[in-house]
Every structure is written in C-alpha cells, then in structure tokens.
C-alpha positions as CSV (number, residue, x, y, z in Angstrom):
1,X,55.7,65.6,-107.3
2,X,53.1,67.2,-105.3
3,X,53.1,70.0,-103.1
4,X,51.6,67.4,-100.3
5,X,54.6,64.9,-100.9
6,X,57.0,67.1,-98.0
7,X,54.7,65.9,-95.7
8,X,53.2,69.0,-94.9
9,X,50.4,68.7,-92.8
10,X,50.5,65.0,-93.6
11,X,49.7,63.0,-90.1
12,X,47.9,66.4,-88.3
13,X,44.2,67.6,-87.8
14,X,41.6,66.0,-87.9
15,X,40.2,63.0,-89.6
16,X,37.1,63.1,-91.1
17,X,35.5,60.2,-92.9
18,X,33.3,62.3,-96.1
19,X,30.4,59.8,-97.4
20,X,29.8,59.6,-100.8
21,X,26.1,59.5,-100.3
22,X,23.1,59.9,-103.5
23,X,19.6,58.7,-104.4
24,X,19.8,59.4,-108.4
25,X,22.1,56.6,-109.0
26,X,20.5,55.6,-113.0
27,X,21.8,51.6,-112.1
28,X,19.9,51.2,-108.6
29,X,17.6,54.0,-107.8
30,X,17.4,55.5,-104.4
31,X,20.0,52.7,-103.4
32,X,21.5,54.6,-100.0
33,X,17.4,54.4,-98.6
34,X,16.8,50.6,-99.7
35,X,16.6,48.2,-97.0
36,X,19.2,45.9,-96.3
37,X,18.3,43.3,-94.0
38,X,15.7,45.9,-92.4
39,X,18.2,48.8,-92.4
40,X,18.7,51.6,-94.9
41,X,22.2,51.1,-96.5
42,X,23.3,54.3,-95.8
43,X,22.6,53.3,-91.8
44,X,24.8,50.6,-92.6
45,X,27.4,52.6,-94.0
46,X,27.2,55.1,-91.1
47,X,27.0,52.9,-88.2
48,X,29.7,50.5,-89.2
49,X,32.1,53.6,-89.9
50,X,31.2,54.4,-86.3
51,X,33.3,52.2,-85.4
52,X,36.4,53.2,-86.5
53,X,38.6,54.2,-83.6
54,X,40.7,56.9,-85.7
55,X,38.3,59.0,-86.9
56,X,37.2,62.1,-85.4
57,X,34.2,62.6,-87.8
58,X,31.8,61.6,-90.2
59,X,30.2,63.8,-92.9
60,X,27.7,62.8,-95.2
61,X,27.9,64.9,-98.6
62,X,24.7,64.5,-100.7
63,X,24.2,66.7,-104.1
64,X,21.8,69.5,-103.6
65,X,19.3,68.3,-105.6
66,X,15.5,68.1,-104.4
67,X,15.7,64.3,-104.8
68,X,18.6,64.0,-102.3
69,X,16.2,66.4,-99.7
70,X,15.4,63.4,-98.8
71,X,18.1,61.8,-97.6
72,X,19.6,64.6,-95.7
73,X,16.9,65.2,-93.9
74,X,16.5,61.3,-93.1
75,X,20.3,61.6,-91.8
76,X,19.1,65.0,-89.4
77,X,16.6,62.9,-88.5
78,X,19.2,60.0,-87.0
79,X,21.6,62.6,-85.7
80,X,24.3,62.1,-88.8
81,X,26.0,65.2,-89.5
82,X,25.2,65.8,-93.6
83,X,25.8,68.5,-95.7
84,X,24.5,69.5,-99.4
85,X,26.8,70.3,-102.3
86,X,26.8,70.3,-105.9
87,X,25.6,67.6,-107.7
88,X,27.6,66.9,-110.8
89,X,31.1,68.5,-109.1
90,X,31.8,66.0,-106.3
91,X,35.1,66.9,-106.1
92,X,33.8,70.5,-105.4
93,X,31.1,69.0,-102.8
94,X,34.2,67.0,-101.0
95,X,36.4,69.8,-100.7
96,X,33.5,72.1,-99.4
97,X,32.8,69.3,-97.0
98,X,36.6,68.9,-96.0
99,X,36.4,72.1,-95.3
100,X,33.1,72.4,-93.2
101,X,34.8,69.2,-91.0
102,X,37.6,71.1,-90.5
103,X,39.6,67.9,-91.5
104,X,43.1,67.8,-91.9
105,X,42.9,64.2,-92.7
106,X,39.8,63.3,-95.5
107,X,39.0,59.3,-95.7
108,X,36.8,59.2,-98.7
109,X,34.0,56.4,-98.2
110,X,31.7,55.3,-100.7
111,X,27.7,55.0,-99.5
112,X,27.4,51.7,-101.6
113,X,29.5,49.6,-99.5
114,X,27.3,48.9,-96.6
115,X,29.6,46.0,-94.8
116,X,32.7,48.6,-94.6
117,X,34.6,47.6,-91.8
118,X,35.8,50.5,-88.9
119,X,39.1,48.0,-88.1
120,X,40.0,48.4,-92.4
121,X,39.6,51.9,-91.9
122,X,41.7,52.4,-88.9
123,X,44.6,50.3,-90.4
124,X,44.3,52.6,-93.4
125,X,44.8,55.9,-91.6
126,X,47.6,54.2,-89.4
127,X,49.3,52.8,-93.0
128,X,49.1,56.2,-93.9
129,X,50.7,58.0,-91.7
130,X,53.0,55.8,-90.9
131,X,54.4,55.6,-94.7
132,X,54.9,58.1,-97.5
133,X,52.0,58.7,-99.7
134,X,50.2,61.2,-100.9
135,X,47.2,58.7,-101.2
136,X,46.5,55.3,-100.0
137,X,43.7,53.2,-100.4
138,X,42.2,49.9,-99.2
139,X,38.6,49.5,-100.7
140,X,39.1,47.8,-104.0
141,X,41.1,44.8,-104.5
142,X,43.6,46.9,-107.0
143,X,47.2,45.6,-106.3
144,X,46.5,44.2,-103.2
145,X,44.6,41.4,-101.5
146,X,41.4,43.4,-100.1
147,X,37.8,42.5,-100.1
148,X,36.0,45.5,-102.6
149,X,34.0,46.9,-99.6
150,X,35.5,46.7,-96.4
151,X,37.8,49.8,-96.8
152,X,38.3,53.2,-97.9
153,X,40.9,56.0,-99.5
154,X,42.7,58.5,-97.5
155,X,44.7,61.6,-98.3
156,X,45.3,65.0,-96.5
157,X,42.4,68.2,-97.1
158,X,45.5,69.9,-98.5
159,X,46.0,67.8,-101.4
160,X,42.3,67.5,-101.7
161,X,42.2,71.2,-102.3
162,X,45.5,70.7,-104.3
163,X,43.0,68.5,-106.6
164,X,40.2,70.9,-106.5
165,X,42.0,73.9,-108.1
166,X,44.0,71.1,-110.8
167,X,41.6,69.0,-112.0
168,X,39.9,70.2,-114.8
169,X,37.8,67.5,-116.6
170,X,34.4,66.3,-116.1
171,X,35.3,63.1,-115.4
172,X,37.3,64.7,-112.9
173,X,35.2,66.2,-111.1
174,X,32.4,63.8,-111.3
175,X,34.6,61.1,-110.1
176,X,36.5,63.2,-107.5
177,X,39.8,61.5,-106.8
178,X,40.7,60.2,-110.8
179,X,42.7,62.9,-111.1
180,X,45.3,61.3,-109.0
181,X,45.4,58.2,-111.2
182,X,45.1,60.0,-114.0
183,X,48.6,62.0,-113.3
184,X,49.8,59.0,-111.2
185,X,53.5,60.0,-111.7
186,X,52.9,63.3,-109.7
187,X,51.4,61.6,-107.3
188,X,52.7,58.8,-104.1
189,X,50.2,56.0,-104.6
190,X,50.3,53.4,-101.7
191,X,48.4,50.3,-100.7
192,X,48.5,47.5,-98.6
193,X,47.2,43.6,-98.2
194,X,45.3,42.1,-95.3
195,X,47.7,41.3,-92.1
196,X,45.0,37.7,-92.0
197,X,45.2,34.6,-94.5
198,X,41.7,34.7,-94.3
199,X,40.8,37.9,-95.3
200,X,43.1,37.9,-98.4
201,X,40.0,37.5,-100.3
202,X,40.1,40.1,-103.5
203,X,37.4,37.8,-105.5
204,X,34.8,38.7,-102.8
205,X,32.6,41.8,-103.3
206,X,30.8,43.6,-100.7
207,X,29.5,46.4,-102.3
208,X,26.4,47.2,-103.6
209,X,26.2,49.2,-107.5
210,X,23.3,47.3,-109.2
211,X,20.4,45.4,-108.9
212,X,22.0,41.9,-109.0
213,X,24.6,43.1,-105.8
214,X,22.1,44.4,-103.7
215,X,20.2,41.0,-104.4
216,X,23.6,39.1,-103.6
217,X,23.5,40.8,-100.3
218,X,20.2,40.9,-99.2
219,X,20.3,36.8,-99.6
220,X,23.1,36.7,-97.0
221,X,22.4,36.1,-93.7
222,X,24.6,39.3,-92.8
223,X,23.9,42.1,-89.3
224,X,25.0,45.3,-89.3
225,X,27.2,44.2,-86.3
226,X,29.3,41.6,-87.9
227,X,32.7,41.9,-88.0
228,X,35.0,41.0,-91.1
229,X,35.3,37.2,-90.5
230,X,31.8,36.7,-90.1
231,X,31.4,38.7,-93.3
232,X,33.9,36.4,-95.0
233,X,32.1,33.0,-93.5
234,X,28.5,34.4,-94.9
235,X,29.7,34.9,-98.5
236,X,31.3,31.5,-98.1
237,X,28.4,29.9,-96.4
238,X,26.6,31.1,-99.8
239,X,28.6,30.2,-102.1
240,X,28.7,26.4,-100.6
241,X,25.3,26.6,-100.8
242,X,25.0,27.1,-104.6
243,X,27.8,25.0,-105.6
C-alpha cells in the first residue's frame, strides 16, 4: 500500500491540470502546432480544459529541447502558463511542474486529445475525492465505458513525488505514470463509466497519435466549442456517411 492511501493530503490544495505537451513526436511531427479545423491542437487542448470548473490551473510542461522553443514561446504568446523540463524524464518534468503549480491535486492531460471535455474532467476530480484511490482515470476506455479522449488521470502531487523518487526504469520515466500499473497491487486504482447511455461509447476515439487520426478528425465537422454530445453526433454523422 502506498504512503498516499491514508488519505493524506488526498481532497486538499490545489488542482492543477499538467499538459503533456511536445513537437518531436517520431509518428506525427510537430502534432500540438498542426491545425485542427483552423486551430493549433494544443489551443484545443487548452481552451477546452478551460472549462473545467474544478481546476484551479493549467500548466503546460514541454521538454527543454530547442525544438519545443517553439511551442513554449507560442503558449507565452496566448497567455498559457508553460514551463520547460527534461525531455526524456517526463515523470521528472511533471513533478517539477506539480511543484511550480503548487498543486496538491495533479490531473495529468495528454496534448493529443484535442476534444477533451472540461465536464469529464470535473466528474473525475469529484470521483476522486469522493472515493478511495490513489489514482483514477477516465481518458481511455480501460474497464469502463469512456470515449479515449474526453478525459483525463488524477492523483495527489504527493504520490506523484511518491512515484518520482520509486520509479526507476526508463520506461518509467518516459511514460510518467506506468509505474502505478506496473506495481498495481501497491497501488488503489479506480475508474468510473459515463452517468449518459449515450456517451457509453468506448469504440470511439478522439485523440489524435498518427497521421491517419489527425485525418479522422480534421474530416469531422467538429468546433472547439462543442460539447460531448455534439462530439458523439459528428463521429456518428461520419460514420453514417461511409457506411
């Protein structure tokens, strides 16, 4: 069991929503900057999570790389707080930028998910605190009933600290929260489905990791102001379409 499972520090502080933001990705290059629907994904990503009525914060952590200059200084340039960290140790990069936030509270949102919804993240940080995990997650469709894209992971700064000091491989650190499911019997996993019928909808995917999803998207006729159901009525509109 973990020192986070008493609870300590569990529901208090802040809560800051990290992004996990790059432009080296080797599968779609410079993929936060591409324009989606005339709007760089990572504006997406930010301006959606803006919506989110829990959160107190948003910090954008890029690699400090000369590459990723690029899009820090195009997130000063919209008024997004962003902060650099090491490239390879993400892990590293979120605790450092936990810790900047001040966040007692750390949702962990991914940059290529562009239709994230603020309402999924809200009713993740009120399923968290309101039950007894470590970590909880609503983002991928993994024992539960989720759309991959509309949500996010959550867990307190002190177990991601907790992680920083344990975890040990690369894999690890590159990918900055396996070490919980990697020692998942340590650990108080929890997720949760959709309260709608409509939105139980785990074979749809929202997210954007390669050439062929960002081309998915970009033929839907989404806005950056659209809400889950008219998200779920565009995919369907589509698929219609093609069948």
């Amino acid at each position: 069991m973990s020192a986070s499972a008493t609870g300590t520090g569990r529901a208090g502080g802040k809560v800051v929503a990290i992004v996990q933001a790059r432009l080296g990705s080797s599968r779609l290059p410079l993929k936060s900057l591409l324009s989606l629907r005339g709007m760089p994904i990572i504006d997406w990503v930010t301006r959606r999570l803006s919506r989110a009525r829990r959160l107190d914060g948003i910090l954008v952590a890029v690699p400090d790389t000369e590459l990723d200059r690029v899009l820090l200084e195009h997130l000063e340039r919209r008024g997004v707080p962003a902060m650099a960290g090491p490239e390879q140790d993400v892990l590293r990069r979120f605790s450092l930028a936990a810790r900047a936030a001040d966040a007692g509270l750390v949702v962990r949102v991914c940059a290529d998910n562009p239709c994230i919804w603020g309402e999924a993240v809200d009713r993740l940080v009120d399923f968290y605190r309101n039950g007894a995990c470590d970590y909880a997650y609503n983002h991928v469709p993994r024992n539960n009933l989720w759309p991959d894209g509309l949500g996010a992971e959550i867990l307190s700064r002190e177990l991601l600290e907790e992680l920083d000091d344990r975890a040990r491989l690369p894999a690890q650190r590159e990918h900055c929260l396996n070490h919980i499911w990697d020692n998942a019997a340590r650990y108080r996993i929890a997720t949760f489905d959709p309260e709608e019928p409509w939105l139980r909808r785990p074979e749809l995917r929202l997210d954007v990791d390669s050439p062929d999803d960002f081309r998915r998207l970009a033929l839907l006729p989404l806005a950056p102001d659209m809400d889950a159901r008219a998200l779920v009525d565009a995919c369907d509109g589509a698929a219609r379409r093609d069948a």
